[in-house]
C-alpha positions as CSV (number, residue, x, y, z in Angstrom):
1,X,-5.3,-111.9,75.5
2,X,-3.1,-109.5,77.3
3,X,-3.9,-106.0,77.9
4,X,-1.2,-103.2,76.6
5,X,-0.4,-102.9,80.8
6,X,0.3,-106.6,80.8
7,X,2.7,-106.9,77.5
8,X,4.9,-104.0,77.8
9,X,7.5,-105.5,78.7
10,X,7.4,-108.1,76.0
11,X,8.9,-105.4,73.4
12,X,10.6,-102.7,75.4
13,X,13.4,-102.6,77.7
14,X,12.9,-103.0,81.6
15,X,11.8,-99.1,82.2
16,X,14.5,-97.0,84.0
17,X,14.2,-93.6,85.5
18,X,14.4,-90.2,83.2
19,X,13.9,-86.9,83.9
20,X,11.0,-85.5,81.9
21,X,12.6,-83.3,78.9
22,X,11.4,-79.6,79.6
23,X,12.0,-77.2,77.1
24,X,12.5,-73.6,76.9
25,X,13.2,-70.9,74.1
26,X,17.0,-70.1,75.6
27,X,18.4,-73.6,74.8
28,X,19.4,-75.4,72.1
29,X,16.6,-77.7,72.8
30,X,14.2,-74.9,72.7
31,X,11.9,-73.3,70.2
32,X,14.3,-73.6,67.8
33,X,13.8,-76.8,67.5
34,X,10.7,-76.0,66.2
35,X,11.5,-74.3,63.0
36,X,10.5,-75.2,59.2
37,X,8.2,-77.8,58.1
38,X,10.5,-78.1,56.9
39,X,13.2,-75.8,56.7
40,X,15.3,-77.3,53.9
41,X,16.8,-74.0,53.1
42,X,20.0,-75.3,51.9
43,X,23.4,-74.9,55.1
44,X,26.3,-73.6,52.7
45,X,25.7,-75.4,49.4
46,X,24.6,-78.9,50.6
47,X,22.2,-80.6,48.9
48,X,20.7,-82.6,51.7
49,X,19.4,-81.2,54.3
50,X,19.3,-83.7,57.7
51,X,17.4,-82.5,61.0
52,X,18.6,-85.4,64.2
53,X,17.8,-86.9,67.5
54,X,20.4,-87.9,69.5
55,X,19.7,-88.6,72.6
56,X,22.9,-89.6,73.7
57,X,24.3,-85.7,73.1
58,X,20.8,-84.3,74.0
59,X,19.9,-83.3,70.5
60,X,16.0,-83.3,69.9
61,X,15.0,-82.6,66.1
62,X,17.4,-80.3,65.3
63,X,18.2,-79.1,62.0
64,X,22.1,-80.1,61.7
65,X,24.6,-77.6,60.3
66,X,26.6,-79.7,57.7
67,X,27.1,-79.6,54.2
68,X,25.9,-82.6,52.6
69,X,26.1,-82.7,49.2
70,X,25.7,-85.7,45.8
71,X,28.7,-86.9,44.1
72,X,29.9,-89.6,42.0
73,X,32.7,-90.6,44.3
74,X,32.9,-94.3,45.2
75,X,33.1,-95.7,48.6
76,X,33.0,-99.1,50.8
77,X,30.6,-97.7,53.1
78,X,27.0,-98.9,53.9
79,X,24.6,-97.6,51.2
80,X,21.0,-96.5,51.2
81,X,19.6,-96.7,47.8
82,X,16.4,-95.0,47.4
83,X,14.5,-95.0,44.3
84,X,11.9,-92.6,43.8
85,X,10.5,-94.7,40.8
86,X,9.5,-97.8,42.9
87,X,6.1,-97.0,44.8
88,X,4.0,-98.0,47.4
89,X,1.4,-96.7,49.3
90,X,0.2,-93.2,49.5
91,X,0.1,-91.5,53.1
92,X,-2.6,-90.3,54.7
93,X,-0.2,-88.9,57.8
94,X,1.2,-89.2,61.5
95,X,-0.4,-88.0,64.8
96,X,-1.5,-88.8,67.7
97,X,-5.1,-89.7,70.0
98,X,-6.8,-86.8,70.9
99,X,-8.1,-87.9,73.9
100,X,-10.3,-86.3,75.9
101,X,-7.9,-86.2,78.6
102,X,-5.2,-84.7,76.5
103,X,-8.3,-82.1,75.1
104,X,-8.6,-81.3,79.0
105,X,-5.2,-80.6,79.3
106,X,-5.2,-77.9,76.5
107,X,-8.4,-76.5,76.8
108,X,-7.1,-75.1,80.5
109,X,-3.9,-73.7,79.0
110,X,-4.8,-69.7,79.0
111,X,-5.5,-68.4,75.8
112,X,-2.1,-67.0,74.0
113,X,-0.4,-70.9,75.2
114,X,-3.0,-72.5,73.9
115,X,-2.8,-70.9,70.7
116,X,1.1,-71.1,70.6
117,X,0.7,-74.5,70.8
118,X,-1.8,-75.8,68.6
119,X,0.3,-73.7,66.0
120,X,3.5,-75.6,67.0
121,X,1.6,-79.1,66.5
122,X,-0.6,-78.6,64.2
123,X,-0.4,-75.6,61.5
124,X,1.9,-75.6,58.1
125,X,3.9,-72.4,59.1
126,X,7.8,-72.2,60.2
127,X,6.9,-73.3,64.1
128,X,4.9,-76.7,63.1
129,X,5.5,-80.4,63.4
130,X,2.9,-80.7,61.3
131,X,0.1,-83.2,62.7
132,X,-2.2,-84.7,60.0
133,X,-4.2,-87.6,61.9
134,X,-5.7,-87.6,65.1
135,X,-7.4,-90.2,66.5
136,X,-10.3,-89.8,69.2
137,X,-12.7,-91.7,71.2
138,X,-16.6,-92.3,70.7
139,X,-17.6,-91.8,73.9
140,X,-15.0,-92.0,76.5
141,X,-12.2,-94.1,76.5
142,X,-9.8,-95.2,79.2
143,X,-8.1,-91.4,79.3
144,X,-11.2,-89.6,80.1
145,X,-11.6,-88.5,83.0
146,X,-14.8,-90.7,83.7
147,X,-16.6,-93.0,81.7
148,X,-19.6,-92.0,79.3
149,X,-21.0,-92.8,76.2
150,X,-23.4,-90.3,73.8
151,X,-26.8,-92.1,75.3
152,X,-26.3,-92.5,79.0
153,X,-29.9,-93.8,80.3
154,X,-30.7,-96.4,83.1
155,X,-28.8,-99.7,82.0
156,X,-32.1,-101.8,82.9
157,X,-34.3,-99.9,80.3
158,X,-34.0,-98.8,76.2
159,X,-33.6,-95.7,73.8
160,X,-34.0,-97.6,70.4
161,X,-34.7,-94.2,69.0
162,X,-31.4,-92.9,70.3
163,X,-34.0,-90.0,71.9
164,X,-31.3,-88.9,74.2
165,X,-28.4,-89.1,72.0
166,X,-26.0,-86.0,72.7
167,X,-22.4,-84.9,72.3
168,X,-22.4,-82.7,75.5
169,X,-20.0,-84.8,77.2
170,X,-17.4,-83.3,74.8
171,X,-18.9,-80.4,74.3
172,X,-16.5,-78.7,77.3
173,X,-13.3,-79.7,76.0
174,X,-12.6,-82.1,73.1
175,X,-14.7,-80.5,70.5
176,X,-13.5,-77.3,70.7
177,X,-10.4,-78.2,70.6
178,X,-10.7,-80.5,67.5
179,X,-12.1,-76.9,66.0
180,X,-9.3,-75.0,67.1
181,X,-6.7,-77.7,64.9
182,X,-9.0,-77.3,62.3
183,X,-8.4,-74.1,62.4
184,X,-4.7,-74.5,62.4
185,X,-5.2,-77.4,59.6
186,X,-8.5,-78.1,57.8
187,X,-7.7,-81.0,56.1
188,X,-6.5,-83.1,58.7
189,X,-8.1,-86.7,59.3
190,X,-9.8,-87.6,61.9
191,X,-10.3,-91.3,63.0
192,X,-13.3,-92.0,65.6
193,X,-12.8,-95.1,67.9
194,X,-15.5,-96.6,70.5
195,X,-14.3,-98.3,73.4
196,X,-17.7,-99.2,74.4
197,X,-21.6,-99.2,73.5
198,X,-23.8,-97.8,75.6
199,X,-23.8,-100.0,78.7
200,X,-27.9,-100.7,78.3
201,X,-27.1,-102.0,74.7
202,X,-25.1,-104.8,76.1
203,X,-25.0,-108.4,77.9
204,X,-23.5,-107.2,81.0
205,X,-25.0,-103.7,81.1
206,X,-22.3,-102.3,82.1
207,X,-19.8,-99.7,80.6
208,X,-16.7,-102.3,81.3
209,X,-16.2,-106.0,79.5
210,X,-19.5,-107.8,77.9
211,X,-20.8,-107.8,74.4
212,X,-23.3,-106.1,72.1
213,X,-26.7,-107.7,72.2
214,X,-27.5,-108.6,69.0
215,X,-31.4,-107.1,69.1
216,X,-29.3,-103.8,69.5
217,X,-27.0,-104.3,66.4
218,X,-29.2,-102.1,64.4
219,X,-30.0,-99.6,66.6
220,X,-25.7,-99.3,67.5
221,X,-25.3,-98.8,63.6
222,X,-27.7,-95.9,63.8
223,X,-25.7,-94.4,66.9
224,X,-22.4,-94.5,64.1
225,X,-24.8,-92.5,62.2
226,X,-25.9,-89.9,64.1
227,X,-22.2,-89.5,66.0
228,X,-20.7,-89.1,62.4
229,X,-23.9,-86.1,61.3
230,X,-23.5,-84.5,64.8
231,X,-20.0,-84.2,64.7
232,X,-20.3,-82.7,61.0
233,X,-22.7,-80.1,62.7
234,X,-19.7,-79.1,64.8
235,X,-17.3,-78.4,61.7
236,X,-15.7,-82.0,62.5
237,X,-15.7,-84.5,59.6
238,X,-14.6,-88.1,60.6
239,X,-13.2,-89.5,58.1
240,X,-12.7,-92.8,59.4
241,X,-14.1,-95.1,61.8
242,X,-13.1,-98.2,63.7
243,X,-16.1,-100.8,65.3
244,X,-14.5,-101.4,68.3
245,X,-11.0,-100.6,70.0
246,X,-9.4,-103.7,71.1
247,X,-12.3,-106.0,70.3
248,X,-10.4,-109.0,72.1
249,X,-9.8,-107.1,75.4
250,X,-12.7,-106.7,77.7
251,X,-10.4,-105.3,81.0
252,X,-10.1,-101.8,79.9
253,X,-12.8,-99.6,81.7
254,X,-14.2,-99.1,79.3
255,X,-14.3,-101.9,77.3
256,X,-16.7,-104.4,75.0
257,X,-16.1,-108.1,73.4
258,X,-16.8,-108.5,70.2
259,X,-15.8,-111.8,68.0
260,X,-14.8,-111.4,64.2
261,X,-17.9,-113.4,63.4
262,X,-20.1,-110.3,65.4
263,X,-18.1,-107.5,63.7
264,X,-18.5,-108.8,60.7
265,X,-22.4,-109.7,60.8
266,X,-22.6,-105.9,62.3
267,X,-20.7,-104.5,59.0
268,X,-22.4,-106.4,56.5
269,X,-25.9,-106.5,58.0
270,X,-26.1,-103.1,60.0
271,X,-23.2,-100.6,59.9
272,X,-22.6,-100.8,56.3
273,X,-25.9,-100.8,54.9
274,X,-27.1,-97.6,57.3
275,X,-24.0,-95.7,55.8
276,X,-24.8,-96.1,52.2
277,X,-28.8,-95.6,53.6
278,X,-27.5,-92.0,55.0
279,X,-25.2,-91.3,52.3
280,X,-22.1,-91.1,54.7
281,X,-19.0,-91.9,53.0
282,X,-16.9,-92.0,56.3
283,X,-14.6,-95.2,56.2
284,X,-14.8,-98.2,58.2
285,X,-12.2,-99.5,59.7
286,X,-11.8,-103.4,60.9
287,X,-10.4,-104.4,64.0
288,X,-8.3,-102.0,65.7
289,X,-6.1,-104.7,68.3
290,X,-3.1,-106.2,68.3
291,X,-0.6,-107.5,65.3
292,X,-1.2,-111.2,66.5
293,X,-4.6,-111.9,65.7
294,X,-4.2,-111.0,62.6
295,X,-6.8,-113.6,61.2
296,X,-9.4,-111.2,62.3
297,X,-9.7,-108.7,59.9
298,X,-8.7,-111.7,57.3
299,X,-11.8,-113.6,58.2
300,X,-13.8,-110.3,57.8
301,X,-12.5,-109.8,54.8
302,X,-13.0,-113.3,53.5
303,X,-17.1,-112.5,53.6
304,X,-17.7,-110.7,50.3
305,X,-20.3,-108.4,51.2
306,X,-18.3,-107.7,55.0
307,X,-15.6,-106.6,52.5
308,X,-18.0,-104.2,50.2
309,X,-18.0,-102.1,53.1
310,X,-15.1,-102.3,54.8
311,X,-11.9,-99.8,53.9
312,X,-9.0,-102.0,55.7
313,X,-8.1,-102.9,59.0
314,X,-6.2,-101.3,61.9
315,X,-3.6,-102.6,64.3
316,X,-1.7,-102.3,67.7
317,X,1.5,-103.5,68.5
318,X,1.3,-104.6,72.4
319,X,1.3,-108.3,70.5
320,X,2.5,-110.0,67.3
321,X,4.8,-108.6,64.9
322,X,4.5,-105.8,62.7
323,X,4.8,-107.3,59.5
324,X,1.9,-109.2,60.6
325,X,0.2,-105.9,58.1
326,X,1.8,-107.0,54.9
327,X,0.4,-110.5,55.7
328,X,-2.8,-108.7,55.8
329,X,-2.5,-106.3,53.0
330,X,-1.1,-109.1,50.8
331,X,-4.3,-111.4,51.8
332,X,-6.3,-108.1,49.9
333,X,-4.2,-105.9,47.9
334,X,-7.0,-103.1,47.3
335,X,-8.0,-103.0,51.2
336,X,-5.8,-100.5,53.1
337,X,-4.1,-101.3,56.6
338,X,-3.7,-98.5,59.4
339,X,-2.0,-98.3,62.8
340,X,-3.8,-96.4,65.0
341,X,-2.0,-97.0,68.5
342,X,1.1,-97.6,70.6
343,X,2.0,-96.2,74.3
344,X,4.9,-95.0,76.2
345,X,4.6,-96.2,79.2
346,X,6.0,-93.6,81.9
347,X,8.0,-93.0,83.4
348,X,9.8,-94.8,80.3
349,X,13.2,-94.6,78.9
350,X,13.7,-91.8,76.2
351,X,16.8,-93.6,74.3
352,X,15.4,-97.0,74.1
353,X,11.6,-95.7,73.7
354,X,13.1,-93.7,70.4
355,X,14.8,-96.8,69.1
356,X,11.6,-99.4,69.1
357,X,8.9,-96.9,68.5
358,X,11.3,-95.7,65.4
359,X,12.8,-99.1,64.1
360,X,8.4,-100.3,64.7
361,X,6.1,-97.9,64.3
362,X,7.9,-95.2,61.8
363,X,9.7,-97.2,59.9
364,X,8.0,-100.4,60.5
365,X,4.0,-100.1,60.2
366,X,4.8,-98.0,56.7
367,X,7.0,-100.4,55.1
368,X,4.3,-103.1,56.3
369,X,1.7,-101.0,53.9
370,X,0.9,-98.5,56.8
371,X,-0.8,-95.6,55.5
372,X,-0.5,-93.5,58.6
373,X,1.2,-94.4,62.4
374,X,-1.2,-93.1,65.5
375,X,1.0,-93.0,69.1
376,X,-1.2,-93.0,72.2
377,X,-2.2,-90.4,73.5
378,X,-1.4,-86.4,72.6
379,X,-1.0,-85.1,76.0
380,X,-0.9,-86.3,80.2
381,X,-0.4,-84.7,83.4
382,X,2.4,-85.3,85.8
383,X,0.9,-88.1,87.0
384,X,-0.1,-89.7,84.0
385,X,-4.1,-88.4,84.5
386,X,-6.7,-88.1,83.2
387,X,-7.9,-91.3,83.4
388,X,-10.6,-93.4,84.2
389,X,-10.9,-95.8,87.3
390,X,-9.1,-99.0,86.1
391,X,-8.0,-97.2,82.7
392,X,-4.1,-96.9,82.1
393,X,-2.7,-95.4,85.0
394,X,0.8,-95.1,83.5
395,X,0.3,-94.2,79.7
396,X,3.2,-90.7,79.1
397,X,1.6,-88.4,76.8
398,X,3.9,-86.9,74.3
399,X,3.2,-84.1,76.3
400,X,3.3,-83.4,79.7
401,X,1.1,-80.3,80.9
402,X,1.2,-79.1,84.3
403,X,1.9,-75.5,84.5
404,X,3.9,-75.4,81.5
405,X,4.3,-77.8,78.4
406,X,7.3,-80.1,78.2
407,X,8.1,-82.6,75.4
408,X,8.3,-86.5,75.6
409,X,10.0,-89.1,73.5
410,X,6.7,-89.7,71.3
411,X,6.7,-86.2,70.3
412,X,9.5,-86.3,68.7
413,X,8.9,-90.0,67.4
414,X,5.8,-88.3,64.8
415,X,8.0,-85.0,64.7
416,X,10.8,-87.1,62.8
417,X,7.7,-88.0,60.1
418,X,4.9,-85.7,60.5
419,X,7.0,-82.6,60.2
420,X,8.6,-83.5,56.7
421,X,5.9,-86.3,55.6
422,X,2.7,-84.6,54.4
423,X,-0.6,-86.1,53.8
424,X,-0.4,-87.3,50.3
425,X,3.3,-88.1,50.3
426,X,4.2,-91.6,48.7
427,X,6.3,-94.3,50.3
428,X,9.0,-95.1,47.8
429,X,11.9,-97.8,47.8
430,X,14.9,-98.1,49.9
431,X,16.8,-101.0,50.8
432,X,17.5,-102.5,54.3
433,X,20.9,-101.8,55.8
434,X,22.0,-104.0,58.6
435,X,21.6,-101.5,61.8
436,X,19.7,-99.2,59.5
437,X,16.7,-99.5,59.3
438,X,14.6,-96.7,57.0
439,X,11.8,-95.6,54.9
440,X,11.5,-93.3,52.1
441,X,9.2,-91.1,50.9
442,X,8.1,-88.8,48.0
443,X,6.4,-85.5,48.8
444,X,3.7,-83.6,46.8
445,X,6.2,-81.1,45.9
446,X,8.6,-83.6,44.4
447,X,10.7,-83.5,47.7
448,X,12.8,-87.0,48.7
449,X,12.7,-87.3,52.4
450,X,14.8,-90.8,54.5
451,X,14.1,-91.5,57.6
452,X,17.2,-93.3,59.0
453,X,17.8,-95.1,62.4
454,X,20.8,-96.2,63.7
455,X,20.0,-99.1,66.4
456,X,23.3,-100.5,67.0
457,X,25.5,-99.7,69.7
458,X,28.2,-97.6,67.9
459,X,28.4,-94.8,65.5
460,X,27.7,-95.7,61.8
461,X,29.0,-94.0,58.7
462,X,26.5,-95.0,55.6
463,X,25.8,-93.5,52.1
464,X,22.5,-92.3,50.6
465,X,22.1,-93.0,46.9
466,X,19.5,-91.3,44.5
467,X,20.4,-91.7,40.9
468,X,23.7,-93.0,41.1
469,X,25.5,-90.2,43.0
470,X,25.6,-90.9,46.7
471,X,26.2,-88.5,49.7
472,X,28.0,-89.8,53.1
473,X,26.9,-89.1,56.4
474,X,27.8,-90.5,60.3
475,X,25.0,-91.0,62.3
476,X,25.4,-91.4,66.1
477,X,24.5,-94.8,67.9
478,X,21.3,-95.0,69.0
479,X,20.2,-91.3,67.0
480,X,17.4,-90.8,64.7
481,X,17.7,-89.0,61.6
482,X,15.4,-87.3,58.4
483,X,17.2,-86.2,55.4
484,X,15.5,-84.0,52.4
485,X,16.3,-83.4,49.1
């Protein structure tokens, strides 16, 4: 099983030297890029509005001033048909991990930056991108700045009463900021991840590698439990949890094993049953690793009362394929399927990065059944810290805070969704174009939003067709583009 430092390269290019993209209000790839979400005040008398990334003329998600407007004119060009009456799967949204190094990282902004900037991520006014899903750890994980879980006691003895269960450890940073978003956005989701147990619950004792003892099974289902009503305490409902980040990777630091056959005894026998016992309705999530064991979460969900309890299954793409979650979702139709993580590793390659994460994640994981896309993490320093000792050393946030805030490519791969995709949109048809890949999407207001890429090597002139009128646009090589209507 390789690790997401081992595999990078096996899906993106060797990495090549950039120059982290800083951005200032004076530019054109300033705060106006930051404008509607979304503005699709009409330019002229188009009917489509189309805000585009192209890297190759240093365009970041900006709104593009061109008429674009429906006719019945026939062409020979490429076409896009999207059909608003053909639907799939409703979206819960696109975000990022919250970790509590990217927490750190905002909590020590002063006051009025702070503030401007969980409005620019997070709110539903003019200056948003509109975040909808975070993910965060349970406990630490590997972008902490050290390693902790909510029960820290001497490895060689027990607290089956979880007696010294406590949030404090995020009390200084990650909690309040996860109640300064809500703030900014009350209704967005919140996914809770462990990367370990505490270390005296398992075989090794320690915080890195081993496995769950299974006299502790119980007494970890109870810790779900009490994490889930503490954080409620704060203001912070979780909607969702997963049992164990990368179950098949015990490097990480932190890090626990755990087989199908354990997870699945744990959510059948233990974590399931103390839910319904405390009347917690949070979700639970299987697996939470890579696209090419995807036999996991089947062989879960093959276990009628593992699957009673079990919402769907989550997935990484450091492995395997992503249509490895249609396999999944076809296995069992009524169980949803998630994807709740994918790097950048830094100091990366902004053109390239755009392309796979695009062609994968945002236009891959949804039309794979994908009710949301997670990138890892929110936010890094300079130098790619926090992190633990042994934890990625190289993992580019979609921001990089030092003194001031500047914007990576991963920003901008959930702005091209998150910012015109609400929760509650639906996916809806489109067809495949050779070098085009897309997804469509109906909003709650009745809006029709495309995400288009165009992954080959020259510039491409396509049509979009909705209702038997089509409208013609050129879309740069290698550019990224959203259209509305």
């Amino acid at each position: 099983m390789f690790s997401k430092f081992q595999i990078h390269n096996l899906f993106l290019p060797k990495l090549v030297l950039i120059t982290t993209l800083t951005f200032f209000s004076s530019c054109a790839t300033g705060n106006e890029i930051i404008q509607q979400k979304p503005d699709v005040s009409k330019i002229g008398n188009t009917d489509v509005t189309c805000w585009m990334t192209d890297p190759g003329s240093s365009i970041f998600l900006k709104k593009q001033n061109v008429e674009l407007n429906f006719s019945s004119n026939l062409n020979s060009n490429p076409t896009i048909l999207v059909d608003s009456m053909t639907k799939y799967q409703t979206m819960d949204g696109f975000g990022f991990a919250m970790t509590g190094g990217s927490a750190f990282l905002i909590n020590k902004l002063a006051a009025p930056d702070r503030s401007k900037l969980m409005n620019e991520l997070f709110s539903n006014d003019s200056s948003s991108i509109g975040i909808n899903y975070l993910r965060i750890s349970i406990g630490a994980s590997d972008l902490n700045s050290s390693v902790f879980s909510y029960d820290d006691i001497d490895p060689s003895k027990m607290d089956t009463a979880l007696q010294n269960f406590s949030l404090k450890p995020d009390s200084f940073d990650l909690i309040p900021v996860l109640k300064s978003v809500i703030t900014f956005n009350p209704g967005i989701k919140i996914l809770g991840s462990p990367w370990s147990a505490p270390a005296w619950m398992k075989t090794n004792k320690s915080a890195k590698g081993g496995s769950l003892k299974i006299e502790y099974f119980g007494v970890y289902a109870r810790y779900f439990v009490k994490y889930i009503q503490k954080m409620k305490e704060q203001g912070i409902t979780i909607d969702a949890v997963t049992i164990q980040n990368e179950p098949l990777n015990p490097d990480n630091n932190p890090s626990m094993y755990m087989s199908a056959d354990d997870q699945s005894n744990f959510v059948k026998q233990y974590l399931g049953p103390e839910f319904a016992k405390a009347s917690i309705t949070t979700k639970i999530i299987l697996y939470d690793h890579n696209c090419d064991v995807y036999n996991y979460p089947i062989s879960i969900l093959n276990d009628p009362e593992a699957r009673k309890f079990s919402d769907g299954s989550a997935f990484h793409l450091y492995a395997g394929s992503i249509n490895a979650l249609t396999t999944v979702h076809n296995a069992y139709p009524d169980k949803n399927v998630y994807f709740t993580e994918q790097w950048v590793g830094g100091p990366g390659n902004f053109a390239e990065d755009l392309k796979w994460h695009v062609k994968n994640l945002i236009i891959g994981a949804p039309r794979n059944w994908s009710k949301n896309v997670i990138e890892w993490n929110l936010a890094s320093d300079p130098n790619y810290y926090p992190h633990t000792s042994g934890g990625c050393s190289t993992c580019q946030g979609g921001l990089t805070i030092n003194n001031d805030v500047s914007r990576n490519v991963s920003y901008y791969i959930i702005a091209h969704a998150s910012k015109f995709v609400p929760m509650g949109s639906i996916r809806i048809e489109s067809n495949l174009v050779t070098n085009l890949p897309n997804v469509a999407y109906l909003t709650p207001d009745g809006k029709k939003v495309l995400i288009v890429l165009n992954e080959s090597n020259s510039n491409k002139t396509f049509n979009i067709q909705f209702k038997k009128e089509t409208v013609t646009h050129n879309l740069a090589a290698g550019s990224v583009a959203t259209y509305i209507w």
